[in-house]
C-alpha positions as CSV (number, residue, x, y, z in Angstrom):
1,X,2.3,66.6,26.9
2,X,1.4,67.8,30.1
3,X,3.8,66.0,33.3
4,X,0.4,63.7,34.6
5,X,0.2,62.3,30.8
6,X,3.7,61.5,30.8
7,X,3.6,60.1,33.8
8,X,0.6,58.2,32.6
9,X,3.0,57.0,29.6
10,X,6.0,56.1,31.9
11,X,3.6,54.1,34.2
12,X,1.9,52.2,31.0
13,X,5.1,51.5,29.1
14,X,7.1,50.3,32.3
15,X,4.2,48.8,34.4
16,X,4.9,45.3,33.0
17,X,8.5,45.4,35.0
18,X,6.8,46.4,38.1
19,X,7.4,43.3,40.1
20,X,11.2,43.2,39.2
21,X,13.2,42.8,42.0
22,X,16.6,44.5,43.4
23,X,19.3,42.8,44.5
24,X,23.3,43.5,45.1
25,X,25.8,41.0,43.6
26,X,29.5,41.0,43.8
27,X,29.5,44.7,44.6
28,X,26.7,46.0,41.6
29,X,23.3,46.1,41.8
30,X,20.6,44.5,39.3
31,X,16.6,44.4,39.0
32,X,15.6,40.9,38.7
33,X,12.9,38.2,38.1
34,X,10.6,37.4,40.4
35,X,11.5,34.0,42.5
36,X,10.2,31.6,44.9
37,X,11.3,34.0,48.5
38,X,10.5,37.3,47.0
39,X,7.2,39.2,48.3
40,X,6.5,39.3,44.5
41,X,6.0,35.6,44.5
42,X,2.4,34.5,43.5
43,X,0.0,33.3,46.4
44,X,-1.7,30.4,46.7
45,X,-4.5,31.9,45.4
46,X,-3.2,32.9,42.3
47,X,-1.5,30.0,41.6
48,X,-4.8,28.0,42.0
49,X,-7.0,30.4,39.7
50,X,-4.2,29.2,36.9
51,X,-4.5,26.0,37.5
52,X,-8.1,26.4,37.0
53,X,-7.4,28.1,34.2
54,X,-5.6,25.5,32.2
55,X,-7.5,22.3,33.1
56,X,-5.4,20.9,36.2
57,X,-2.2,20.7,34.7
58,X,-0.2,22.7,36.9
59,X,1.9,20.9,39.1
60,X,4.9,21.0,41.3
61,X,8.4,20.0,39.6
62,X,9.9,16.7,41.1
63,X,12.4,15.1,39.2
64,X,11.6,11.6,38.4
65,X,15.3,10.2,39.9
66,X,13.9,11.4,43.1
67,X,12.3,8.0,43.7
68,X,15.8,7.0,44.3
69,X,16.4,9.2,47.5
70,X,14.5,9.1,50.7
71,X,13.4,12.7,50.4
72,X,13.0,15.5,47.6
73,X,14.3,18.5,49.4
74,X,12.3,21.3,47.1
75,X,12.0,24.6,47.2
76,X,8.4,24.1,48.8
77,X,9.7,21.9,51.5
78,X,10.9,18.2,52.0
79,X,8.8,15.4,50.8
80,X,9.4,11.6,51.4
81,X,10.1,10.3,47.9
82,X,11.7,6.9,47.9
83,X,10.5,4.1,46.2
84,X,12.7,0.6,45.0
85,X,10.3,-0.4,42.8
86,X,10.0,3.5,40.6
87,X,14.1,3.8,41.3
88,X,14.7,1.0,39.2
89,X,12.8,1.7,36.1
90,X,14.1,5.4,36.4
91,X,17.9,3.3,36.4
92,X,17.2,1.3,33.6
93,X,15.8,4.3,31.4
94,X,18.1,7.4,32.4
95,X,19.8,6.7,28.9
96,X,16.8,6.1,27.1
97,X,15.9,8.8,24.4
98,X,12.1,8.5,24.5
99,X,11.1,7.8,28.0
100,X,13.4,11.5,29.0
101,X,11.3,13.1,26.6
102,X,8.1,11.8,28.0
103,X,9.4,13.2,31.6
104,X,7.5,17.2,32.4
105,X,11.0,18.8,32.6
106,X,14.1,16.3,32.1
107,X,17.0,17.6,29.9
108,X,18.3,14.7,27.7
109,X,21.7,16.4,28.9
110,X,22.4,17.1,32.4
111,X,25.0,19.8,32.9
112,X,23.0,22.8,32.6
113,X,20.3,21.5,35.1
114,X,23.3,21.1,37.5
115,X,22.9,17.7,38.5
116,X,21.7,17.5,41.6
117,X,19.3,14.8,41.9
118,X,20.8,11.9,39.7
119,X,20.0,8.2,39.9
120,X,21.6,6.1,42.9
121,X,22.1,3.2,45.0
122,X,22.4,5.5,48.1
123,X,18.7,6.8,49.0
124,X,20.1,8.4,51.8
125,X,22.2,10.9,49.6
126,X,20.8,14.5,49.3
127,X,18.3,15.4,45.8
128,X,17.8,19.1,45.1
129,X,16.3,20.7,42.3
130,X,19.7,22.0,41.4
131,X,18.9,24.7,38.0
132,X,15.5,23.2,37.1
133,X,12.5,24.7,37.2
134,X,9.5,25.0,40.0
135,X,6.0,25.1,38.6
136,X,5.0,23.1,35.4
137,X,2.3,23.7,33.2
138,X,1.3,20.9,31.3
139,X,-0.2,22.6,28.2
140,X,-2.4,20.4,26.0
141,X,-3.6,23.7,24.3
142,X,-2.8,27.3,22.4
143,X,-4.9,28.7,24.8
144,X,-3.2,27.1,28.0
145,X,0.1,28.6,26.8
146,X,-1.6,31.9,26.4
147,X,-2.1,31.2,30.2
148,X,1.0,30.9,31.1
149,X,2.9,33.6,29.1
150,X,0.5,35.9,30.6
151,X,0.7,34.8,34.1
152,X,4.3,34.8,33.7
153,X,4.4,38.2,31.9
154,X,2.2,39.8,34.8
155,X,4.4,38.6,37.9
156,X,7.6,39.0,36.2
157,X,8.6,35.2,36.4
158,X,11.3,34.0,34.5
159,X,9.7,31.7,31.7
160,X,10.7,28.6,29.7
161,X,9.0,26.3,27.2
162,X,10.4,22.6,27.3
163,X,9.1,20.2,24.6
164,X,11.6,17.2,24.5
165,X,14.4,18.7,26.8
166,X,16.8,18.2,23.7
167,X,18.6,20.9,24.6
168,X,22.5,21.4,24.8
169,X,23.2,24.2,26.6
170,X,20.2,24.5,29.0
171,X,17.3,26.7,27.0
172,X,15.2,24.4,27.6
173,X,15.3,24.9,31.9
174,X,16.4,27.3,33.9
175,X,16.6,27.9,38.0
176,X,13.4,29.2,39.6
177,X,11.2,29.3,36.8
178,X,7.8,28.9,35.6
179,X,8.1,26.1,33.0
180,X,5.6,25.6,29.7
181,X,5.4,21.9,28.4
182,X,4.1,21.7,24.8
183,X,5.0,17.7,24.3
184,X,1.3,17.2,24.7
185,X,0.4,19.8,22.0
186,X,0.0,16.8,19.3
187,X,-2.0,17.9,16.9
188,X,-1.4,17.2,12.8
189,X,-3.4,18.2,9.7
190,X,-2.5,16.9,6.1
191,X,-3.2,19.6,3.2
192,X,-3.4,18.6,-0.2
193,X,-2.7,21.9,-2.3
194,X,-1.3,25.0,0.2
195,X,-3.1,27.8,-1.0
196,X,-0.6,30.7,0.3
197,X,0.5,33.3,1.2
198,X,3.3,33.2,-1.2
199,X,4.2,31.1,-4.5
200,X,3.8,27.9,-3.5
201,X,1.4,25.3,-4.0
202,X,2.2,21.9,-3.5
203,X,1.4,19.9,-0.3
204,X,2.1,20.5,3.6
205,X,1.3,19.8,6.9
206,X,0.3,21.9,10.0
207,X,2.2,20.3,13.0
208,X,1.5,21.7,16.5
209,X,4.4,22.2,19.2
210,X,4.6,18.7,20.5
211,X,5.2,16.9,17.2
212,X,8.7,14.3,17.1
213,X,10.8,13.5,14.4
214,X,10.1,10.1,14.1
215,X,6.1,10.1,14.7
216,X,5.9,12.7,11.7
217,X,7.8,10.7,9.3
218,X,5.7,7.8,10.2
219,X,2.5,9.5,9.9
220,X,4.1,10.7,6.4
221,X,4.6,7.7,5.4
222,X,1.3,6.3,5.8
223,X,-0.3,9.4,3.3
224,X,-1.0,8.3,-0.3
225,X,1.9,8.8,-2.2
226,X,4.0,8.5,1.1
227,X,5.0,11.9,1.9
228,X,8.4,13.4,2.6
229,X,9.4,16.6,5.3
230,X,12.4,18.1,7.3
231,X,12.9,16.5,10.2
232,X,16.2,16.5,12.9
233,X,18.3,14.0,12.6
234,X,17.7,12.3,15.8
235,X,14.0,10.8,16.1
236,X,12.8,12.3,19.3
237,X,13.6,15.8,18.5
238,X,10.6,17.7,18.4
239,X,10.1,20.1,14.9
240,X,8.0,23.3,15.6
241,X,10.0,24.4,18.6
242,X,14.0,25.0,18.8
243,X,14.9,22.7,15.4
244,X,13.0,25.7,13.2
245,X,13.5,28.5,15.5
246,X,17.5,27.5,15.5
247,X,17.6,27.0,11.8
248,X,17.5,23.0,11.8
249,X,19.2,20.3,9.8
250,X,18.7,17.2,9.4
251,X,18.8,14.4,6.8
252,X,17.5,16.2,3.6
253,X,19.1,19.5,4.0
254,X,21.6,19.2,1.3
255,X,18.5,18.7,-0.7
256,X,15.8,20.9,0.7
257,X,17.9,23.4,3.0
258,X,17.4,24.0,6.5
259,X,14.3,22.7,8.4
260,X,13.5,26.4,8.6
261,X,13.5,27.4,4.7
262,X,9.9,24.3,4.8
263,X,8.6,26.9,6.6
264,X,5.2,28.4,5.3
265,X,3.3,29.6,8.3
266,X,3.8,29.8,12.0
267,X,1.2,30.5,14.2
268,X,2.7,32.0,17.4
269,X,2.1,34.2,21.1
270,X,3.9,37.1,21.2
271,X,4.8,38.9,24.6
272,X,1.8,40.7,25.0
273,X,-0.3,37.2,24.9
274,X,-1.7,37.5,21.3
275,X,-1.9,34.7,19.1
276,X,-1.1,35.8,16.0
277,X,-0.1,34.1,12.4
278,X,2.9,35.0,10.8
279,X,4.1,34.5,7.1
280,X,4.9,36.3,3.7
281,X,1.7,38.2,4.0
282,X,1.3,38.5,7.7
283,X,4.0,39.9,10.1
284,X,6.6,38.8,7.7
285,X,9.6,40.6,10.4
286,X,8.5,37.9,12.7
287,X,8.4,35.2,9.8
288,X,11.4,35.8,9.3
289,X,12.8,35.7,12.4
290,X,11.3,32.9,13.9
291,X,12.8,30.9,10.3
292,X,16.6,30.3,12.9
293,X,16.6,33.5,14.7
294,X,16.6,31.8,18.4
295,X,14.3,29.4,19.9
296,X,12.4,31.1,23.1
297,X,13.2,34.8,21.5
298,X,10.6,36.1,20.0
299,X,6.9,34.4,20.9
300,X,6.2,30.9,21.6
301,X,5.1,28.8,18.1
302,X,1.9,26.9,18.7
303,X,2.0,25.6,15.1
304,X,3.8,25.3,12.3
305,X,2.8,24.8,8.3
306,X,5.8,23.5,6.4
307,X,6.3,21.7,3.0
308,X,6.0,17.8,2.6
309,X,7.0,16.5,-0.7
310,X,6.1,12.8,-1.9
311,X,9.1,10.5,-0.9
312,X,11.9,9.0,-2.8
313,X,14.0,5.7,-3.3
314,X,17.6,6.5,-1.1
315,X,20.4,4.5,-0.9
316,X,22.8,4.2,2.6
317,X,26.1,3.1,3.6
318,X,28.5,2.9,6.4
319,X,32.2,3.5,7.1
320,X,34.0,2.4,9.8
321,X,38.0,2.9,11.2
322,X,38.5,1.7,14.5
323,X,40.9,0.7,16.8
324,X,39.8,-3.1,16.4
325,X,41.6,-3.2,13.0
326,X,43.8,0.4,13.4
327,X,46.2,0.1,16.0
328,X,48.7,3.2,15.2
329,X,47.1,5.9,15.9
330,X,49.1,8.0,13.1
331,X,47.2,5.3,10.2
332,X,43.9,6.3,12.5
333,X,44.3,9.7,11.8
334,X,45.4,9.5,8.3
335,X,42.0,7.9,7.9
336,X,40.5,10.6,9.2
337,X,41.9,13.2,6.8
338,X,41.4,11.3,4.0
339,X,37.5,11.1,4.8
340,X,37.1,14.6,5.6
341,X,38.7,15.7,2.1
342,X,35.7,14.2,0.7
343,X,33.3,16.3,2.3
344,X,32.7,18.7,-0.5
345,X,33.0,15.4,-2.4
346,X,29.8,13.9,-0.5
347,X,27.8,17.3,-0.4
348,X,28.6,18.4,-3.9
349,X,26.6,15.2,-5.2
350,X,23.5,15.5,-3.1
351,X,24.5,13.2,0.2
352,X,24.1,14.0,4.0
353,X,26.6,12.4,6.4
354,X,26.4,12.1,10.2
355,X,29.9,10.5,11.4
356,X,31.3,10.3,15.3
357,X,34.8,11.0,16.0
358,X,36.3,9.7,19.2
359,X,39.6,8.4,20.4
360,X,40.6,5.9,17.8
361,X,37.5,5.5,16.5
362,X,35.6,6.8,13.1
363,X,32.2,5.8,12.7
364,X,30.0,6.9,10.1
365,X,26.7,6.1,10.5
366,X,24.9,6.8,8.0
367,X,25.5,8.4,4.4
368,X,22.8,9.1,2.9
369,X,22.0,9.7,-0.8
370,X,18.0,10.1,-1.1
371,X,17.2,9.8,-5.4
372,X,20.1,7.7,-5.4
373,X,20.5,3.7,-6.2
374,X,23.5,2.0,-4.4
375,X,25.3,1.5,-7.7
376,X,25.1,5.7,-7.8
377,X,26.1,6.0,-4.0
378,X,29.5,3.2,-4.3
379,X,30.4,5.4,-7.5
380,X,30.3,8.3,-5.3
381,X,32.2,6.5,-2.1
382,X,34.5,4.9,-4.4
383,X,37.2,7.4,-4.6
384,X,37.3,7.3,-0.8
385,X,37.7,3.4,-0.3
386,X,40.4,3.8,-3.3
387,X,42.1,6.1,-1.3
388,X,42.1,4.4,2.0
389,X,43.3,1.3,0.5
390,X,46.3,3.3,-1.2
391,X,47.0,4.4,2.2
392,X,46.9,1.0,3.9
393,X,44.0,2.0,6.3
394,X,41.5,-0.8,7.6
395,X,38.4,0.0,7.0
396,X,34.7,-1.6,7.2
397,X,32.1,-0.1,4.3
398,X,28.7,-1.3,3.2
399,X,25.8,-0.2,1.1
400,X,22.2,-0.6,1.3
401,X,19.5,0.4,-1.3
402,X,15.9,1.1,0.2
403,X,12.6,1.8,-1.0
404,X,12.5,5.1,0.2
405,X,14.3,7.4,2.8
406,X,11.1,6.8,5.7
407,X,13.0,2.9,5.5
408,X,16.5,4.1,5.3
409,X,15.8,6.4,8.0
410,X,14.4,3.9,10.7
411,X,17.1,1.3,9.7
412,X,20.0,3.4,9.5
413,X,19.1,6.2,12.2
414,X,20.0,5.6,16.0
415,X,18.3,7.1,19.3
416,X,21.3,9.1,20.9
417,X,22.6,7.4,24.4
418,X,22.5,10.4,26.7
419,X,22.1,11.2,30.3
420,X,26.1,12.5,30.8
421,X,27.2,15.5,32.2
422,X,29.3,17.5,29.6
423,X,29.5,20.6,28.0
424,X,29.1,21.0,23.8
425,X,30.7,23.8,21.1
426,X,31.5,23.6,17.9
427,X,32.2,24.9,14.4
428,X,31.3,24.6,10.7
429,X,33.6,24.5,7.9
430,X,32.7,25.8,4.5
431,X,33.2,24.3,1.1
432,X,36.4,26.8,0.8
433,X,38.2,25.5,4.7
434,X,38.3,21.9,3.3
435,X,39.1,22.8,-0.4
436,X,41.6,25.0,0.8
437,X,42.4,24.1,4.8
438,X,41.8,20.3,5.1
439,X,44.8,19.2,7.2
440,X,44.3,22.3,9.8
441,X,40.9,21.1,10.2
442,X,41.9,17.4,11.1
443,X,44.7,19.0,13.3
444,X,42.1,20.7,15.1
445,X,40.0,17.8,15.3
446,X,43.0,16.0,17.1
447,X,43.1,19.3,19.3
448,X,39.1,18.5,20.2
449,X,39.9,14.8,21.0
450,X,43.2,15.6,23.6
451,X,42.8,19.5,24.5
452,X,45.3,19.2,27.0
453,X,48.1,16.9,28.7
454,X,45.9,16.2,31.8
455,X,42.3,15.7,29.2
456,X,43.9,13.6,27.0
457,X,41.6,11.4,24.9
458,X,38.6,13.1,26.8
459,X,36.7,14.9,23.8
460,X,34.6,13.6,21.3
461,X,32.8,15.1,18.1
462,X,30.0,14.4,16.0
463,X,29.8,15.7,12.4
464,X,27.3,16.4,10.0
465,X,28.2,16.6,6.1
466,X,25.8,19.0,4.1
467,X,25.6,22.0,2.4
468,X,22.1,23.8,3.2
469,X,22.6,25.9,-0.3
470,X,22.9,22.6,-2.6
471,X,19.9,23.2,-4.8
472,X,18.2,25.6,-2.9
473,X,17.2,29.3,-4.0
474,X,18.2,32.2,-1.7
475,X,16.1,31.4,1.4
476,X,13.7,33.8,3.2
477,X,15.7,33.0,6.8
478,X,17.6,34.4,9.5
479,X,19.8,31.6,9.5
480,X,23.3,32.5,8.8
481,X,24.5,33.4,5.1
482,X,27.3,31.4,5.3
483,X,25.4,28.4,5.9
484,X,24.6,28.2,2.4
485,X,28.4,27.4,1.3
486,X,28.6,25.0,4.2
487,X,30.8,21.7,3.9
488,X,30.9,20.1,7.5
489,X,29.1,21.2,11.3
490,X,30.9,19.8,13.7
491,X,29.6,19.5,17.8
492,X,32.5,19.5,20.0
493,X,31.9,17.5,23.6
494,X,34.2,18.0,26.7
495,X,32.8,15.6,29.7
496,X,32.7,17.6,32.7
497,X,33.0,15.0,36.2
498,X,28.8,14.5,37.8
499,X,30.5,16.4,41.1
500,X,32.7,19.0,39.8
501,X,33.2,22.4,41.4
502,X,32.6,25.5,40.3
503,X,36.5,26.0,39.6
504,X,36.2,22.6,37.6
505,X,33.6,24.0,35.6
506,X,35.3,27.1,34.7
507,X,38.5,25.6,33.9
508,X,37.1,23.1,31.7
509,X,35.0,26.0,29.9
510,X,37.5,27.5,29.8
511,X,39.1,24.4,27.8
512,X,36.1,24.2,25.5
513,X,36.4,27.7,24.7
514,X,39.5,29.1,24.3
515,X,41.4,25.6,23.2
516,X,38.9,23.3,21.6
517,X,36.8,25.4,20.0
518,X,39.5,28.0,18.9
519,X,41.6,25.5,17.0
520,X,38.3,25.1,15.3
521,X,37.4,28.3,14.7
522,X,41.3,28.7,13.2
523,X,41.0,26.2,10.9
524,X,37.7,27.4,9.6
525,X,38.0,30.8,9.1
526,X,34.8,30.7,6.5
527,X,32.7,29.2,8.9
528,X,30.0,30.0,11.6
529,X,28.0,28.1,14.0
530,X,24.5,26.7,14.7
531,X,22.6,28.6,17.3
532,X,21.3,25.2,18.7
533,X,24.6,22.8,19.0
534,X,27.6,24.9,20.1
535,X,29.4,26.7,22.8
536,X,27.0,29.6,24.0
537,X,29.7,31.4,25.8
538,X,32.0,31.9,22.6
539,X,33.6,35.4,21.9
540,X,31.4,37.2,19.6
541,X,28.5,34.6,19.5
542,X,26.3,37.3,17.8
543,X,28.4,37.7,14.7
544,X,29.3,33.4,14.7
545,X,25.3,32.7,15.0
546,X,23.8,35.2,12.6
547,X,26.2,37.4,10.7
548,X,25.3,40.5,9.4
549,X,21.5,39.4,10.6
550,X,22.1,40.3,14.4
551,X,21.5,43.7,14.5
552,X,18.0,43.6,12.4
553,X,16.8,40.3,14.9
554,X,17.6,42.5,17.5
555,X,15.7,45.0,16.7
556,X,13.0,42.5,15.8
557,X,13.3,41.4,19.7
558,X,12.7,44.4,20.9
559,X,10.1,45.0,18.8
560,X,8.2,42.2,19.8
561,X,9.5,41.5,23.4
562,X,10.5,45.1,24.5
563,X,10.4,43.8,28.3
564,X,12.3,41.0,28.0
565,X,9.6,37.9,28.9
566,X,11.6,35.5,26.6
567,X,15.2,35.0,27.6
568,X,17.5,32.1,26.4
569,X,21.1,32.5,26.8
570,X,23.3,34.0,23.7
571,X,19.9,34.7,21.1
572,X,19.2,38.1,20.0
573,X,19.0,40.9,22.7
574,X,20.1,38.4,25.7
575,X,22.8,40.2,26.5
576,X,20.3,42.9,28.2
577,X,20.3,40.8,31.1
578,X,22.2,38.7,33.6
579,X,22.5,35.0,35.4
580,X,23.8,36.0,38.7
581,X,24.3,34.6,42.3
582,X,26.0,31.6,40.5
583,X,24.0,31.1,37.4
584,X,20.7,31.5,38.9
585,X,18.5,34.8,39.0
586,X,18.3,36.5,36.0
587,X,18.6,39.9,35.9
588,X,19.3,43.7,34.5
589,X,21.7,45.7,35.5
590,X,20.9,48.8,36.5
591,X,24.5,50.7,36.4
């Protein structure tokens, strides 16, 4: 090859990072996304002709608590935003589940957008954008997302897709960026008899991106027979986006595995702004890897086709040890153990279990056995109660039988109070850590509730019973192996103060990490964690996430996102680049 054609090459393969920007941090220097400030920025111009391009929907990011504050101070500029009226509805919904999810870029958790613009009774205090995002494109189509990713792919923005803005550990925003709404992307088609690729053949549904738990199930119901699918277990979470490309769990998966394994076809936009379809048949590397390999890694899913299945009678119940009737903590606790020794118990026969612990209080809300009567379900509780009573601990149970799961489900199934700053890990133990491990694990569960002299009673966990390989043939996934052996997944919360500092922030990390979450990982020493719900600055995160997986999704990454357009903190090949300048700009290093 002659030095002009390689040149040629170089220029071709590289010309994509061409607006990457150098900068010097802390002594080292880094090539970096394109911000708001740098001569990279897009014009006016530019900006307009995308607008144009996707219907109008591009607009300026201002949080909604703004109306609370007598001026926005934006990255654009100041603008006069106070209004009594708007302040008080944004007050009396912060906590509520589906109005945040209706909002263009809202987080249903607030530490990772930095909290700098929350609700008051004080206009004259200061609101910032703080971590979110500038620009939002409202996409109501496949073809406005191509938009975007391409815009955002020529100007080297940093890029993220929001849907509901359930989102942990800050995916779903991040400072400076271009940000792609799909909660509009609504659009649902019933099939009778899937016809492939693959084996099977009974029914499905194509959802697009914007589709909620609660919505689909409805909509399920109302087919004829009333239909069944994997949803979250929350109602609001959305289903094509970061619940598949996570994994997912939810209510049936000791049944029908992971939200993922449903999966038939995705049809998705790769870096390069092609739509493409991806299956058994059709780029099955990217099947595969969009089936719990990391949301935002390797194309944005327009649509998904997963398995429905007709619905079936379920029976729930509900377990309570508090400190209204448990007033030593020691009988507290020895409640606690006793209920977790049951988990292989509960998953063994078929049931899901979402439980809270907090200080002095166990609440189990619900269990769920789906094909089950409530005669079938008290058989299986019974050994628990028996051994509860043995023990002298006060408890509350009861028992429902229903229909069919849609009716457990929107009787038994809460919307999550949210809106607090705090950070999230956790940990999931297999069937072998409880068989073999119990105590340890509710020693470490008293670690997670008091992590330290000066935290004590500050944590908080919510657990979810189910064993995603109960009854389900070796999946076509990258979710983790170990999954399939799985007992109980546990979330781990540390509240972090609205106005900490930066050396509150670390330290309490630093908790979360190191104490909370490594009395966990001790005591589970089978286990692994869930790409979606945990801690994403763990030691080793690649091996905890994925296994023996990582290095093949990595290579999958680079494969279809050699430049690095999709970036979401600890997913495959993130650790190619940087947050610097205090979690902000995100960057390479070039030493």
């Amino acid at each position: 090859m002659s030095r002009l054609a390689a040149t040629i090459v170089w220029v071709l393969l590289h010309a994509v990072n061409a607006a990457l920007v150098h900068r010097e941090w802390n002594g080292s220097l880094y090539s970096c996304k394109c911000y708001l400030g740098d001569a990279c920025w897009p014009g006016t111009v530019e900006w307009n002709r995308l607008n144009a391009t996707v219907g109008g929907n591009l607009r300026l990011h201002v949080p909604p608590e703004s109306v609370c504050h007598d001026t926005f101070d934006g990255p654009l500029g100041s603008l006069a935003t106070y209004n009594e009226t708007a302040c008080q509805q944004v007050s009396a919904n912060y906590a509520n589940e589906e109005w945040t999810v209706e909002q263009d870029a809202t987080l249903l958790w607030k530490y990772f957008t930095n909290h700098t613009c929350p609700p008051t009774i004080d206009p004259g205090s200061p609101c910032t954008l703080g971590y979110y995002g500038v620009i939002i494109l409202d996409a109501h189509t496949k073809h406005h997302v191509k938009a975007g990713i391409d815009f955002a792919r020529r100007h080297d923005l940093r890029l993220v897709v929001r849907n509901t803005g359930h989102d942990f550990i800050g995916r779903s925003t991040g400072w400076g960026s271009l940000i792609i709404r799909t909660q509009a992307m609504q659009g649902v088609k019933w099939i009778k008899s899937y016809k492939g690729p693959g084996r099977y053949r009974g029914r499905a549904v194509t959802l697009s991106a914007g589709i909620q738990g609660r919505d689909i199930l409805t909509q399920a119901h109302a087919q004829q027979p009333p239909q069944a699918l994997m949803t979250g277990e929350c109602p609001t979470v959305g289903i094509v986006g970061g619940l598949i490309q996570g994994g997912g769990h939810g209510p049936w998966t000791t049944l029908k595995g992971m939200v993922a394994d449903s999966v038939l076809s995705f049809e998705v936009i790769t870096a390069d702004g092609v739509i493409r379809t991806a299956n058994e048949r059709e780029n099955p590397d990217l099947y595969w890897a969009l089936k719990g390999g990391g949301p935002l890694t390797f194309g944005v899913v327009l649509s998904a086709t997963v398995k429905t299945w007709d619905d079936l009678p379920a029976a729930g119940a509900t377990l309570f040890i508090n400190s209204t009737t448990v007033a030593n903590e020691d009988v507290f606790w020895e409640g606690v153990r006793i209920f977790h020794k049951y988990a292989n118990h509960l998953v063994d026969n078929g049931l899901y279990v979402y439980f809270e612990i907090f200080p002095q209080t166990l609440r189990v809300l619900p269990v769920v056995a789906i094909d089950k009567t409530k005669s079938e379900l008290d058989a299986i509780t019974a050994p628990i109660l028996s051994e509860l009573r043995e023990s002298d601990v006060p408890f509350e149970y009861a028992s429902n039988e229903y229909h069919n799961f849609y009716s457990l489900y929107t009787d038994l199934f809460e919307d999550e109070v949210l809106g607090g700053v705090s950070l999230t890990g956790g940990w999931m133990f297999s069937r072998k850590d409880v068989r073999e491990n119990n105590d340890a694990i509710v020693d470490a569960f008293k670690v997670a509730i008091s992590p330290r002299e000066d935290l004590l009673y500050s944590g908080g966990m919510i657990g979810h019973l189910w064993n995603a390989g109960y009854n389900v043939p070796v999946p076509n996934s990258a979710t983790h192996p170990r999954f399939r052996d799985a007992s109980d997944f546990i979330i781990s919360t540390l509240p972090v103060p609205a106005n900490a500092s930066l050396e509150v922030k670390a330290d309490l990390q630093d908790v979360l990490t190191n104490t909370i979450d490594a009395a966990l990982r001790k005591a589970g020493p089978h286990g692994c964690t869930y790409v979606n719900e945990a801690d994403p600055y763990q030691p080793d995160w690649q091996t905890h996430f994925w296994g023996d997986f990582y290095p093949r999704l990595k290579e999958i990454k680079h494969k279809w996102d050699p430049h690095g357009l999709f970036w979401t903190i600890s997913t495959p090949g993130s650790e190619d680049w940087v947050l610097i300048e205090t979690e902000t700009r995100l960057c390479k290093s070039q030493q």
